[in-house]
GUTI-404821 format. One line per field, with one value per residue (C-alpha): chain; x, y, z. Coordinates in Angstrom, 2 decimals, always signed. Example, Ala and Ser with C-alpha at 12.3 -4.5 7.8 and 13.67 -1.06 7.14 Angstrom:
2
ch (A / A)
east (+12.30 / +13.67)
north (-4.50 / -1.06)
up (+7.80 / +7.14)
% end
This chain:
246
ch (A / A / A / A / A / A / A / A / A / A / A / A / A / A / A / A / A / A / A / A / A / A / A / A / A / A / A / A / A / A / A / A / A / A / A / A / A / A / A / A / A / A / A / A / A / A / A / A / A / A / A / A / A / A / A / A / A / A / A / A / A / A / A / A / A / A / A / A / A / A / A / A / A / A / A / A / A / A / A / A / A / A / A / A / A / A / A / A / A / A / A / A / A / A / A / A / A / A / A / A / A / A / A / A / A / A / A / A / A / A / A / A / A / A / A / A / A / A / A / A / A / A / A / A / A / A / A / A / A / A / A / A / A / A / A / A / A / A / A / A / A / A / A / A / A / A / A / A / A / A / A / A / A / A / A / A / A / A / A / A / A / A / A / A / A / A / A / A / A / A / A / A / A / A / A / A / A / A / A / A / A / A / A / A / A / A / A / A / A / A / A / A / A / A / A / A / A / A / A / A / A / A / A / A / A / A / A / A / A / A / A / A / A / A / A / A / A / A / A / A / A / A / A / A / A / A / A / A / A / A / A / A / A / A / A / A / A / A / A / A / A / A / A / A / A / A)
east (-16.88 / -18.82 / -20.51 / -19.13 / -22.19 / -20.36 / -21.81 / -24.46 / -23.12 / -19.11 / -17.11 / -13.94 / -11.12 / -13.61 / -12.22 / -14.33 / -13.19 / -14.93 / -16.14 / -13.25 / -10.58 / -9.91 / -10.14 / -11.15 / -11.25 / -13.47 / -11.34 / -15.14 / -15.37 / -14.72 / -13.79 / -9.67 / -8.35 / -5.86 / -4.61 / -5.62 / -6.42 / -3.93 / -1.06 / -0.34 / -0.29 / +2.79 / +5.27 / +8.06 / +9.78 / +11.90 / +13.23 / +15.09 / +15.32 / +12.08 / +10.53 / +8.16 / +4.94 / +3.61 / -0.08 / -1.96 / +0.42 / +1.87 / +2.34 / +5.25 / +6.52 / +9.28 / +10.65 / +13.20 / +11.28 / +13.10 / +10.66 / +7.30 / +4.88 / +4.80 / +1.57 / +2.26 / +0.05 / +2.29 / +2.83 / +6.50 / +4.67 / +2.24 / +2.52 / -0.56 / -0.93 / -4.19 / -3.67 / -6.04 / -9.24 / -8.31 / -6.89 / -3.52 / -1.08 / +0.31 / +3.50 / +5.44 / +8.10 / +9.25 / +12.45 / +12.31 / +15.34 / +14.38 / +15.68 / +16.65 / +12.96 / +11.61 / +8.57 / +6.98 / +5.80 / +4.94 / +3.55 / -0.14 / -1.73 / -4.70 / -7.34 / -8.91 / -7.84 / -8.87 / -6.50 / -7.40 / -4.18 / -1.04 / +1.78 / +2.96 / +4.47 / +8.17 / +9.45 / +12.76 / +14.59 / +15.78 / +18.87 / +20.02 / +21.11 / +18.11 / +15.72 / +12.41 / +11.55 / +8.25 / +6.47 / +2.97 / +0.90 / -2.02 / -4.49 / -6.91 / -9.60 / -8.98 / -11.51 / -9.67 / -10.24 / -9.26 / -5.73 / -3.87 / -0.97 / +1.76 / +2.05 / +4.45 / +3.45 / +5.31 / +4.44 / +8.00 / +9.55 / +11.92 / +12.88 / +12.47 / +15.62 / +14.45 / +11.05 / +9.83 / +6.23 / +5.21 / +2.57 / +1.54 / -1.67 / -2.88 / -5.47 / -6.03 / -2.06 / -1.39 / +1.79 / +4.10 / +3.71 / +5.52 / +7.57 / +6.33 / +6.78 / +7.80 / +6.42 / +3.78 / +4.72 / +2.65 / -0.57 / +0.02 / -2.73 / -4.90 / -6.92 / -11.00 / -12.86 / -12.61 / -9.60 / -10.01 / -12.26 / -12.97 / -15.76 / -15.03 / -17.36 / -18.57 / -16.77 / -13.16 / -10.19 / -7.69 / -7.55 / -6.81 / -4.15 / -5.44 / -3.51 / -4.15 / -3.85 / -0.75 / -1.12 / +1.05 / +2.79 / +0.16 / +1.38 / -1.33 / -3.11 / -6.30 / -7.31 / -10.67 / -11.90 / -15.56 / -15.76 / -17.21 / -15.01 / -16.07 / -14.94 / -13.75 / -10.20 / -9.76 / -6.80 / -6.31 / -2.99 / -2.29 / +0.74 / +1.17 / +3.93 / +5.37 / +6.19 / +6.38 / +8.56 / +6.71)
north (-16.16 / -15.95 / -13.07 / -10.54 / -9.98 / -6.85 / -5.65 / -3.37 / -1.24 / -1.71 / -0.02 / +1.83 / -1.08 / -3.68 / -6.61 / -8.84 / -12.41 / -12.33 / -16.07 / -15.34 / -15.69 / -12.22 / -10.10 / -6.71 / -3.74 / -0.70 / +2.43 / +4.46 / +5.24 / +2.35 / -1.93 / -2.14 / -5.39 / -6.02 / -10.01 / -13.24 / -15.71 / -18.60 / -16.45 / -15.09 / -18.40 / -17.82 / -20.26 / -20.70 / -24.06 / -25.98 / -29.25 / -31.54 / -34.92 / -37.19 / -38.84 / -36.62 / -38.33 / -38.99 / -40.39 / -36.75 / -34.76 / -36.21 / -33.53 / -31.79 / -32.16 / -29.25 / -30.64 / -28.05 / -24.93 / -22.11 / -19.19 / -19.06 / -22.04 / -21.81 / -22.57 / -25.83 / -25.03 / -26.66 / -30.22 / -31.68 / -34.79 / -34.65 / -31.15 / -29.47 / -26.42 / -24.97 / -21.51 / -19.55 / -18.33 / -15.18 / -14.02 / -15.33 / -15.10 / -18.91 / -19.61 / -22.30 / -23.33 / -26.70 / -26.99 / -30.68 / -32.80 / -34.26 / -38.22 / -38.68 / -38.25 / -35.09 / -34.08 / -30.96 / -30.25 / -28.11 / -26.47 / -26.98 / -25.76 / -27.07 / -26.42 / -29.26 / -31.38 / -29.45 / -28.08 / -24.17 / -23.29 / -24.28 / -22.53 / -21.95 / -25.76 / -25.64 / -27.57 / -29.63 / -31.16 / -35.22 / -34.67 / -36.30 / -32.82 / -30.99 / -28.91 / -27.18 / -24.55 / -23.14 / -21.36 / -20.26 / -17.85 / -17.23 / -15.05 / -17.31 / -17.08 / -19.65 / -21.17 / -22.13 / -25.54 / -25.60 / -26.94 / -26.46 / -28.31 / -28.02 / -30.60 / -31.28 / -33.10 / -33.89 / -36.20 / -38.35 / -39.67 / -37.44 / -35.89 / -33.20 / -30.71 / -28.51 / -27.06 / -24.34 / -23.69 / -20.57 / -18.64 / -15.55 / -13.50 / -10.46 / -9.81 / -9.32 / -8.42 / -4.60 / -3.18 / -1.67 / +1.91 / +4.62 / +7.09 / +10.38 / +13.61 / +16.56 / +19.03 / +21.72 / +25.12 / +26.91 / +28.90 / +33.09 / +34.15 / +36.10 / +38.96 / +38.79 / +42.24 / +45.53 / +45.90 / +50.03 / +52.36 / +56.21 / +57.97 / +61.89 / +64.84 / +66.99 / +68.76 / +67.35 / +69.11 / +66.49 / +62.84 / +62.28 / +59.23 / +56.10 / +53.10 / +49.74 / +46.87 / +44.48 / +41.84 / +38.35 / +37.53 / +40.34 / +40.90 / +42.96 / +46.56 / +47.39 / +51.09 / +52.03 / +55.44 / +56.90 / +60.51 / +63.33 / +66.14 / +69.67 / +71.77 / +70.93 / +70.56 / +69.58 / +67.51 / +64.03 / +62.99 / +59.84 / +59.12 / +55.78 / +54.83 / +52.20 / +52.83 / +56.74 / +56.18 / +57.45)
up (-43.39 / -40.14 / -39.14 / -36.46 / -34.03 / -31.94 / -28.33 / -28.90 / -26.07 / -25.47 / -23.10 / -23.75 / -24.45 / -24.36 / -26.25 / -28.46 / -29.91 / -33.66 / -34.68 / -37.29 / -34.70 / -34.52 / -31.58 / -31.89 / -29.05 / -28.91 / -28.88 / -28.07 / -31.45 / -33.81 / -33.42 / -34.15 / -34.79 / -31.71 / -33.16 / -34.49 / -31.66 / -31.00 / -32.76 / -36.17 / -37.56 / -40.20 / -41.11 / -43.31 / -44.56 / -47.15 / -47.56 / -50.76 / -52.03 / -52.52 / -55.92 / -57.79 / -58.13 / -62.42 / -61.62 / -59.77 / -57.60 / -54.49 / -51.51 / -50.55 / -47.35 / -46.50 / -42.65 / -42.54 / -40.79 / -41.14 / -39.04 / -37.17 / -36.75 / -33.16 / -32.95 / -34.52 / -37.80 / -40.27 / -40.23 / -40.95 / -40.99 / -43.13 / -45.09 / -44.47 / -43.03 / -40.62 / -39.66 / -37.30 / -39.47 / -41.11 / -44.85 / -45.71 / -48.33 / -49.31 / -51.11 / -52.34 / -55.22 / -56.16 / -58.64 / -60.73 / -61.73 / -64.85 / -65.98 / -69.52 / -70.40 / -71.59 / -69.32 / -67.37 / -64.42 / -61.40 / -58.69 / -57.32 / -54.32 / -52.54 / -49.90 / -48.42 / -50.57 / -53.97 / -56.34 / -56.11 / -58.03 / -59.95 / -61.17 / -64.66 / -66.28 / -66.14 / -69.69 / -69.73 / -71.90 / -71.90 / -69.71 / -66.21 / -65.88 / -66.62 / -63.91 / -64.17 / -61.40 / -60.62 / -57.65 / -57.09 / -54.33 / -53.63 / -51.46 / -49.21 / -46.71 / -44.11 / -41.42 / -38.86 / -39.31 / -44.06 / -44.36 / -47.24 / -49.38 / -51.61 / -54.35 / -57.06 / -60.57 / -63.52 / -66.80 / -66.45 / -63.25 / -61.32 / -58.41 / -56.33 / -56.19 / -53.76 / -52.51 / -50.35 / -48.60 / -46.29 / -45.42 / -43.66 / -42.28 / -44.28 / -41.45 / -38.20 / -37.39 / -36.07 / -36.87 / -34.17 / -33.88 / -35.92 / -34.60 / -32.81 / -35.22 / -33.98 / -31.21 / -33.25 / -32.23 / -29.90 / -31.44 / -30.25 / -28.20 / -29.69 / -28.36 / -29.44 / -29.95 / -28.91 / -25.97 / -25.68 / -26.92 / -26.32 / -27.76 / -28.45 / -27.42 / -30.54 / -31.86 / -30.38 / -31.76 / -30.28 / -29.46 / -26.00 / -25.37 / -25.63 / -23.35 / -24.80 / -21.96 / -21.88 / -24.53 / -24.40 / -28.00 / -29.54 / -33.28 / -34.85 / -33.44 / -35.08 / -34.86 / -36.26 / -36.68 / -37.38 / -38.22 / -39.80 / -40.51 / -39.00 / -41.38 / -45.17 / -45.36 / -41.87 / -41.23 / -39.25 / -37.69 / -36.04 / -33.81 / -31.86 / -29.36 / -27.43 / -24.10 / -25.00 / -27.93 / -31.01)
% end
């Protein structure tokens, strides 16, 4: 994998092309991938008919794409497929129609031209009307320049049914954006410290009134009191009103 050498000193929605095909932009925090260069590079295709090879594996060559390659990745000609560099999944399946041999066979996938997979053997018996199925998938890191293959094997002569071969990027790609939650409600204000104060003469018999300024959305009204009674038994009462009304 080649190695990202990012700008030591990037401005907001500066864009950077990785030697891994992927382009990356600085949101003045952190590198987000923003795409894969030359387009996502997925494909999807499948195809029928065509002998099934008994010496190796011969390649699979689905013409029939269904979605994607625009970039022209896949070959219908030859069956290999060169995405953009990135991580991709890889698929493929490949269903058998036996002869009146017995035999097995299967899937195989390669990179470059080396088996770096095959699916579980599909058995069947000695019947003209017999058929194996198997698929296979795997995760792979792809260069930019690695192609890869789907081949079919089997230990008897047939023929291939049916076959499918796709792939898609697990890198690189950002999803569209989710939808907007709801509004938050509005914080109160709240007033800090003291508002009103009033220090009493000693010794005070009575409290005078004591007008607190206008608050906006003010819940809560603190009173604090520091005293020392005259006498023993002396009594405290407290009134508060709003707007006069007690």
């Amino acid at each position: 994998m080649a190695n990202l050498d990012f700008p030591a000193s990037p401005v907001l929605d500066e864009v950077f092309l990785g030697g891994n095909g992927v382009a990356y932009q600085w949101n003045g925090t952190l590198w987000l991938t923003v795409g894969v260069t030359g387009g996502d590079g997925h494909f999807y295709a499948t195809g029928a008919g065509g002998p099934v090879s008994t010496v190796g594996a011969a390649a699979v060559v689905p013409t029939n794409v269904i979605t994607g390659n625009s970039g022209g990745w896949y070959s219908t000609v030859d069956g290999r497929y060169t995405p953009p560099a990135g991580l991709y999944l890889i698929f493929g399946g490949v269903t058998i129609a036996a002869t009146t041999t017995a035999g097995s066979g299967g899937a195989l996938l390669y990179k470059n031209g080396v088996l770096i997979g095959n699916a579980s053997t599909s058995n069947f018996p000695g019947s003209a009307t017999a058929a194996g199925s198997t698929s296979i998938q795997a995760v792979v890191q792809a260069s930019g320049s690695d192609y890869f293959e789907l081949r079919a094997g089997n230990t008897t002569a047939g023929t291939l049914a049916a076959f499918n071969f796709g792939g898609f990027p697990m890198s690189g790609i950002q999803g569209p954006p989710g939808e907007q939650g709801e509004p938050g409600v509005p914080a109160p204000e709240i007033g800090g410290g003291v508002v009103a104060e009033t220090t009493l003469a000693s010794p005070a018999l009575t409290m005078p009134f004591l007008s607190l300024p206008a608050l906006q959305a003010c819940r809560t009204v603190e009173l604090s009191l520091y005293m020392i009674p005259a006498t023993v038994g002396s009594a405290l009462l407290l009134r508060m009103a709003n707007g006069g009304i007690m």
